[in-house]
C-alpha positions in Angstrom: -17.3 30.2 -33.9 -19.9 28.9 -31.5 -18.9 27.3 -28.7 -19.4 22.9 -29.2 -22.7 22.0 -27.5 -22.1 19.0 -25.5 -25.1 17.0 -24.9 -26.1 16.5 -21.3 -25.5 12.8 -20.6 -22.2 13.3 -21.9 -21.4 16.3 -19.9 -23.0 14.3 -16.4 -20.9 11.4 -17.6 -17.5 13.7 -17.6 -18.6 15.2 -14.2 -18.8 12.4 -12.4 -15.6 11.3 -13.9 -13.5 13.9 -13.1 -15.2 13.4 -9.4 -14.0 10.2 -9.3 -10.3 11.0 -10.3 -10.3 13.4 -7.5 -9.2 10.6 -4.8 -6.8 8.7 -7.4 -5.2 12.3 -7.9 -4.8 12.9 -3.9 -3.3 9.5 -3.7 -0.5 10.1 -6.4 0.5 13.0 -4.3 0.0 11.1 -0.9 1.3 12.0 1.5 2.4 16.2 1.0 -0.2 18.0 2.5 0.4 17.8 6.0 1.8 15.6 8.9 0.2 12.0 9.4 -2.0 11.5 12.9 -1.2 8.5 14.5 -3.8 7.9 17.0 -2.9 5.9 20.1 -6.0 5.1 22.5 -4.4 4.8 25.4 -1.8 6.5 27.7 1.9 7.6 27.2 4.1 5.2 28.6 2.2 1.7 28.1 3.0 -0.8 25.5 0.8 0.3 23.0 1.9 3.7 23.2 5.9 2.3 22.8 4.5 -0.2 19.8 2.8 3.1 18.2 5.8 5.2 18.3 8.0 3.0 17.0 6.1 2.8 13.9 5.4 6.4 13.5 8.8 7.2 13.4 10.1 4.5 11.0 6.2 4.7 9.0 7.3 8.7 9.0 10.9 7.9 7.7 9.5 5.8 4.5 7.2 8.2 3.7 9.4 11.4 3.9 6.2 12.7 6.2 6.2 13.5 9.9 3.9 10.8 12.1 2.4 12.2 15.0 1.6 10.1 17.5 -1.8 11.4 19.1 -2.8 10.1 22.9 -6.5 9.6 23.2 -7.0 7.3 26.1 -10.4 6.4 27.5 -13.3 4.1 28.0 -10.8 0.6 27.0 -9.5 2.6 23.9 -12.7 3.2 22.8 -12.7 7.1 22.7 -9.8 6.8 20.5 -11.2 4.1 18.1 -14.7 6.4 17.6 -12.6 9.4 16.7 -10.1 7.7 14.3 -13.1 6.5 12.6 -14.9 9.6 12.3 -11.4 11.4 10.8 -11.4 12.1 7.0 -10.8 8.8 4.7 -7.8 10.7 3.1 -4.6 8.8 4.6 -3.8 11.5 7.5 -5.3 9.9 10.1 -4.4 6.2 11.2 -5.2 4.3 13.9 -2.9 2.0 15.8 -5.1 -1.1 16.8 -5.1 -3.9 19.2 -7.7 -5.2 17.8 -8.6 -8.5 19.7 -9.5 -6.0 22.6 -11.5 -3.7 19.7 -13.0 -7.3 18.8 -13.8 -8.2 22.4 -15.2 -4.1 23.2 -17.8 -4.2 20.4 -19.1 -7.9 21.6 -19.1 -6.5 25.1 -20.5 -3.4 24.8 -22.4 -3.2 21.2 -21.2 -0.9 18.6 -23.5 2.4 19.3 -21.9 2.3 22.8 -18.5 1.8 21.6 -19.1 4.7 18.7 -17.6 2.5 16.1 -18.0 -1.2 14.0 -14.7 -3.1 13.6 -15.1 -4.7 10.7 -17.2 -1.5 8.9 -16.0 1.2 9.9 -12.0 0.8 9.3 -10.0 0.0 5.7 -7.1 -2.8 7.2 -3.8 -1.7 6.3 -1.7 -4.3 7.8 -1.3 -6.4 11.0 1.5 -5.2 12.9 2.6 -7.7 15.2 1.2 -10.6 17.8 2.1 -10.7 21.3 1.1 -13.2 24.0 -0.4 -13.3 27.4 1.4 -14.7 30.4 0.3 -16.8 32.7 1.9 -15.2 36.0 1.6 -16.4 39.4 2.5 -15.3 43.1 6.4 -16.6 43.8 5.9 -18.5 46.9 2.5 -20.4 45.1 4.0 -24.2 45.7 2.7 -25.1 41.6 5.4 -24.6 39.6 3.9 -26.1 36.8 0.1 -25.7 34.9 -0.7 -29.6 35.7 0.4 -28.8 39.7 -1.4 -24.9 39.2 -4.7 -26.9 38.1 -4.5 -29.4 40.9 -3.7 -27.0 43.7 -6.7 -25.3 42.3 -8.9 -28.0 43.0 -8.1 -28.7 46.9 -8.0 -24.9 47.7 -9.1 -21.2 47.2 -7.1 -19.8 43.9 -8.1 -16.2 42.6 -6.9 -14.3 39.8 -6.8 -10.8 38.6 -7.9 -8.7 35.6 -7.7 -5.6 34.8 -11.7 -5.3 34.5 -15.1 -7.0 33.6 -14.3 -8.0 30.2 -10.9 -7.2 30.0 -8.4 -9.7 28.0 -6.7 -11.1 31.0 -10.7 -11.7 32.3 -11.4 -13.9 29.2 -8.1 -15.4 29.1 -8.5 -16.9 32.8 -12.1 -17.7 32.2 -10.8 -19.7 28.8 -8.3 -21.2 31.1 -10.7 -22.8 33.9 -12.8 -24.1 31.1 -9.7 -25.8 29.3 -8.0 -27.2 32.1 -11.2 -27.8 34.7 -9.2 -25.6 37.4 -11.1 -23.5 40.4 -10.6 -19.8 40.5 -12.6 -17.2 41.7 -12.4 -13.5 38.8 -10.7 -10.6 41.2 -11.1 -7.4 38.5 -9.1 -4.1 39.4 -8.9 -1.3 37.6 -5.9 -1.3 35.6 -2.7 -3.1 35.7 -0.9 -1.5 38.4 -3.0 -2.5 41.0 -3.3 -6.1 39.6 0.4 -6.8 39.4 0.5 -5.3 43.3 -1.6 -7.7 44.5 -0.5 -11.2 42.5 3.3 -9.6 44.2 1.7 -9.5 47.5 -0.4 -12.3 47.3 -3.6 -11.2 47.4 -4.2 -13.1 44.3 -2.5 -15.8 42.8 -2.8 -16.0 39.6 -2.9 -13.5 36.6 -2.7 -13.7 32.8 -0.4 -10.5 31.9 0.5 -8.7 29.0 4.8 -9.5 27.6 5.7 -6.2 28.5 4.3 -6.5 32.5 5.9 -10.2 32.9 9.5 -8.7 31.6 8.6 -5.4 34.0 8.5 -7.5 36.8 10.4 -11.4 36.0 13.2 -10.1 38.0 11.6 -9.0 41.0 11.8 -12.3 42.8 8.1 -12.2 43.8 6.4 -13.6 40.1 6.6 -16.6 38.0 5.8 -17.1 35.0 3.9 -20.6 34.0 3.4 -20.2 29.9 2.7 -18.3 27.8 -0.5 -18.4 25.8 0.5 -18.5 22.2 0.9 -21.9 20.2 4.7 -20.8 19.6 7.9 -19.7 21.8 7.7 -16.5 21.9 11.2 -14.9 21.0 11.1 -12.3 23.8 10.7 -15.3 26.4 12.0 -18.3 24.5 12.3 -20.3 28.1 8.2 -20.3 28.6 6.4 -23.0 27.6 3.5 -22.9 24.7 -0.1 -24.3 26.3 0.6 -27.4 24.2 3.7 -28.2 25.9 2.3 -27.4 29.4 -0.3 -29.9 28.6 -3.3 -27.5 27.8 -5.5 -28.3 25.1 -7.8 -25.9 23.0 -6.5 -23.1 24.4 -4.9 -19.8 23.0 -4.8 -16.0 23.3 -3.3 -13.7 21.5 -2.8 -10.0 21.8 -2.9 -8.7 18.2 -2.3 -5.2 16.4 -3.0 -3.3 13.4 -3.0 -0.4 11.0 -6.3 0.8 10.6 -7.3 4.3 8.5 -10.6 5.7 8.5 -13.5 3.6 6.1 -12.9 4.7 2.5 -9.6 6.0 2.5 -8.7 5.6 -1.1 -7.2 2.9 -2.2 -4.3 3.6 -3.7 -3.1 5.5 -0.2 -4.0 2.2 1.9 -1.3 0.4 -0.4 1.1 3.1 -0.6 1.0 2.6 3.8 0.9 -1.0 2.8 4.2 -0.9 1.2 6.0 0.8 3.9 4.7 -0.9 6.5 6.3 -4.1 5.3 9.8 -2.5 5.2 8.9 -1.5 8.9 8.2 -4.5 9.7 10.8 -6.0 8.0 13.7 -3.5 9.6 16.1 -5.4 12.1 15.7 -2.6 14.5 12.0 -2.2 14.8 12.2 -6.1 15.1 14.7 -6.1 18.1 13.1 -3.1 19.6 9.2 -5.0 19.6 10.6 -8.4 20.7 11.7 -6.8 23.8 8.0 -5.8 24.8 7.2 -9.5 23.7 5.8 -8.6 20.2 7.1 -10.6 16.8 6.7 -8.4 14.0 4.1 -9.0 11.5 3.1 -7.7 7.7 0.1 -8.8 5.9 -1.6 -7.4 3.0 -5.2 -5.0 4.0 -7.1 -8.0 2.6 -5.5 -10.6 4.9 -6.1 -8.3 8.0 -9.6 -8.0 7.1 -10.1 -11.4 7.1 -8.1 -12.1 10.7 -10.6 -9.4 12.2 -13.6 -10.8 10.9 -13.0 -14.1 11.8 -11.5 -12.8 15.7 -15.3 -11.4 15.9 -16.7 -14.4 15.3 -14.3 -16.3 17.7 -14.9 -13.5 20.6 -18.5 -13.9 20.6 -18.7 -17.6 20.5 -16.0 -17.4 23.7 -17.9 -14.7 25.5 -21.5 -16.4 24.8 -20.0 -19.4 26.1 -18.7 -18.3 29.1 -21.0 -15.7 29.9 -18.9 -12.9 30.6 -21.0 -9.8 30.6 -19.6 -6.0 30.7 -20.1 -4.1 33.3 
């Protein structure tokens, strides 16, 4: 019998399917073929690091797969970000994101420098969780309010810290001084450490923090904590005051974080993560364990994520045009 001539449109029509079931195949088996990379892009030991290995170990425990957590700090998380969106779009390498500082790098710095786009070059899987600044000033400063804070501003030399050029905390007090009208001169440092050394020693008088550095450092005597820069309470600090209630207007910052995989990871695997990230974020345990570094636990769908990064792009730049804050 001879063998049944196909005609070739048919036979370039059933190779392309069968190409495009290859993904939708990978996915129903998602994940068995090795251990999932978590990628973390900064050190061991910070809060993002704590946030990340958190959720690979519960992520891991859904999925009946080992999460790796993988440190690749440099260059503001940057180094990280480029290489997480380089990896292969199969599910095995994520990318834990605080992604109002991704936002504010790519403004800052353009996207060929940074070696990635935000809102291109990632598929959303879900917001993790939001965290606040705090607005943290030397003890023996005599404002013990925002409304004294701005007016001591006013009659005397007020400075306050960042952790760089650019940084969060930067655009956060520049924000501030344009809400409120108050008078402080930018003092950038390089990293926390040295920041939080000098607001203790007084060299500075003022600086807006991460959650995790004001509960570091609340019971040392030598800080105070004015609000914090979310339009709710936050549960990990219940006691400090929303910018509303401390009678600033058109003001907020927010710390924000993500699960990002690489661009076309198939979609079928982003929901699978999708799905077990809500039961992490759902757990009692994770939630106690984030609301002590000030986070509140958050699930979204990948669509809803999208949208929140776009839209925290286009906020950035109008915030960073307006107050002229330039990299350096």
């Amino acid at each position: 019998m001879k063998p049944l001539k196909i005609p070739m449109p048919i036979r370039a029509l059933m190779a392309a399917l069968a190409i495009a079931l290859v993904p939708a195949a990978q996915a129903q088996d998602y994940p068995s073929a090795k251990p999932i990379t978590l990628v973390v892009a900064y050190p061991p030991g910070g809060g993002a690091d704590a946030i990340g290995r958190i959720v690979a170990q519960k992520l891991g425990e859904g999925l009946k797969q080992t999460v790796v957590v993988d440190n690749r700090p440099g260059f503001s998380g940057n180094i990280g970000a480029a290489q997480a969106a380089k990896a292969a779009p199969d599910g095995y390498t994520l990318l834990l994101a605080p992604w109002t500082t991704y936002a504010i790098n790519s403004i800052l710095y353009g996207n060929a420098k940074v070696g990635y786009a935000l809102d291109k070059n990632f598929a959303p899987v879900s917001v993790i969780g939001y965290q606040p600044m705090v607005l943290m000033v030397n003890a023996e400063l005599p404002a013990k309010s925002i409304e004294e804070l701005v007016a001591q501003s006013k009659s005397g030399a007020l400075s306050y810290g960042s952790t760089g050029p650019g940084s969060l905390e930067h655009i956060s007090g520049e924000m501030f001084k344009r809400a409120t009208g108050a008078t402080m001169t930018h003092v950038p440092y390089r990293g926390n450490g040295p920041a939080v050394t000098d607001l203790m020693g007084g060299q500075i008088q003022v600086l807006f923090a991460t959650g995790p550095t004001w509960a570091a450092n609340k019971t040392s005597g030598r800080v105070r904590a004015l609000m914090v820069t979310t339009p709710e309470r936050n549960s990990a600090f219940p006691e400090l005051p929303t910018p509303r209630e401390a009678g600033v207007n058109n003001f907020e910052v927010r710390s924000t974080y993500g699960l990002l995989a690489p661009a076309h990871t198939p979609a079928p695997v982003i929901q699978r993560l999708n799905d077990e990230m809500a039961k992490v974020l759902q757990n009692p345990e994770v939630k106690e364990k984030f609301r002590t570094l000030g986070l509140d636990a958050v699930w979204s769908t990948p669509q809803s994520l999208g949208e929140s990064i776009r839209n925290d792009l286009a906020k950035w730049t109008q915030v960073i045009q307006q107050a002229g804050i330039k990299a350096e």
